[in-house]
C-alpha angles and dihedrals in degrees: 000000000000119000126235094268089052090060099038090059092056108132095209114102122145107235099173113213083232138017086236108104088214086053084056098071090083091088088062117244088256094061106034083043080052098045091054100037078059093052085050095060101036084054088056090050095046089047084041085059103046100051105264129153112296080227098060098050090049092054090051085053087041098053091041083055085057112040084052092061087053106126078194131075108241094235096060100048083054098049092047094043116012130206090338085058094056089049101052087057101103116247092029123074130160110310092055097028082068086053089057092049093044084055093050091054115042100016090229124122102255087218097058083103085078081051105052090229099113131063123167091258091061093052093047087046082068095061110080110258095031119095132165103292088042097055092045088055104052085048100050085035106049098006094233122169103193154031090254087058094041086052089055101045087058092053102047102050097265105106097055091056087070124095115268099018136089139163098303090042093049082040088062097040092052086052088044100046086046096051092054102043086049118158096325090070114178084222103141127232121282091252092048103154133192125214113267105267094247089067089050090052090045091054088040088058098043095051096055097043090055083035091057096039078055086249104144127078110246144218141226103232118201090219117088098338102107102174084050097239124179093241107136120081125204137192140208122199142177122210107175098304104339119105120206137192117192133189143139124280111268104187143125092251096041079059110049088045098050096244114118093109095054110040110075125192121213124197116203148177137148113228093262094038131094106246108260123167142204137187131240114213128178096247121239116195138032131023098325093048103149100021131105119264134170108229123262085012096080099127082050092054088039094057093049094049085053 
């Protein structure tokens, strides 16, 4: 089995010449349906090596496998059929069907986040009139993850309240978002659930008491670690079927506040769910001030704590 630094090391990486999905074919099905049957895989070795589930590393084979035997180019069956489309393809289903999607439009491995390698800023950087001090600036400002969240925000009025933007700004973003997102949108199903937030404080717990006895394996994150040390340690957890990873906040803002060793990300999903994810902070004001609570669920904490 390869070790962090072997996959790490892996030279495959899908960099599309557009962000139009048509404008993607260029690469031929064979090879694009080759470059994401290897991340898959490559998805399955790294989870393999960092304690997950033997079942969910055999569904990431499984759905390579897969993917390899298409007769279609992935890009077309998405632009003919959407998410649904991704789905129906066996061995893959809707949590990494929603991998697949992530990797047609953006271009970016939807596991880099195991790797340290991903943050919300450099996601928005990929989507026209949005650079580096931009990004920074919609995730410190309205705590968005994705580009689903980012393409609200511009609708609703958000996004122009944010420094630096304004109407025709917040005009191009709408177009680019949409663009990217095209017609193999991430949205997730109508009877998309999230653990109960019981299970996310449980896994929250877990995670920094093993974190803290030096019982997790770590890994080596390209932001802000510039000798390249293996510091931040990751978990991954099953509670019934849901499965749960779990790190520490590795962002610009968790940072600057001196939090990144309090704030704790968790990444979930059931086998038949799209991912989502939350983040567990140590609360600072009101009733529940220095207790655990998972963002934008605070009544919910509130009410188990009663």
């Amino acid at each position: 089995m390869p070790d962090q630094t072997e996959l790490d090391s892996e030279p495959i990486e899908l960099r599309p010449q557009s962000r139009s999905i048509t404008a993607r074919r260029s690469l031929g099905f064979a090879g694009a349906n080759a470059q994401i049957a290897n991340k898959l895989r490559q998805a399955a070795d790294i989870l393999a090596t960092q304690g997950a589930h033997s079942f969910r590393t055999a569904a990431y084979r499984k759905a390579a496998e897969s993917v390899l035997s298409l007769d279609t180019d992935l890009c077309t069956i998405a632009e003919r059929g959407g998410r649904k489309a991704l789905e129906a393809i066996p061995g893959v289903g809707v949590s990494i069907a929603g991998a697949i999607a992530e990797m047609l439009t953006t271009g970016r491995w939807f596991l880099d986040h195991l790797k340290g390698t991903v943050s919300p800023e450099s996601l928005f950087r990929s989507v026209p009139g949005v650079g580096p001090i931009l990004s920074r600036r919609v995730y410190e400002t309205l705590h968005v993850h994705t580009l689903e969240g980012l393409e609200a925000a511009a609708h609703d009025g958000r996004l122009e309240q944010v420094g630096g933007f304004g109407y025709r700004r917040a005009a191009i973003v709408r177009a680019g978002v949409a663009e990217m997102l095209a017609r193999v949108r991430r949205s997730l199903p109508a009877n998309h659930q999230e653990p109960p937030v019981d299970l996310l404080l449980d896994v929250d717990r877990e995670y920094r008491e093993k974190a803290n006895a030096g019982e997790l394996v770590k890994i080596a994150p390209k932001r802000f670690n510039p000798k390249g040390e293996a510091w931040l340690p990751l978990l991954h957890a099953v509670r019934g079927n849901w499965h749960f990873t779990a790190l520490y906040s590795n962002t610009a803002r968790a940072h600057q506040l001196g939090r990144e060793t309090d704030w704790v990300v968790i990444f979930f999903h059931k086998d038949n769910e799209a991912e989502g994810q939350c983040t567990v902070v140590t609360e600072t004001r009101g009733e529940a001030a220095g207790r655990r609570v998972v963002r934008s669920r605070e009544a919910e904490c509130r009410h188990h704590y009663a």
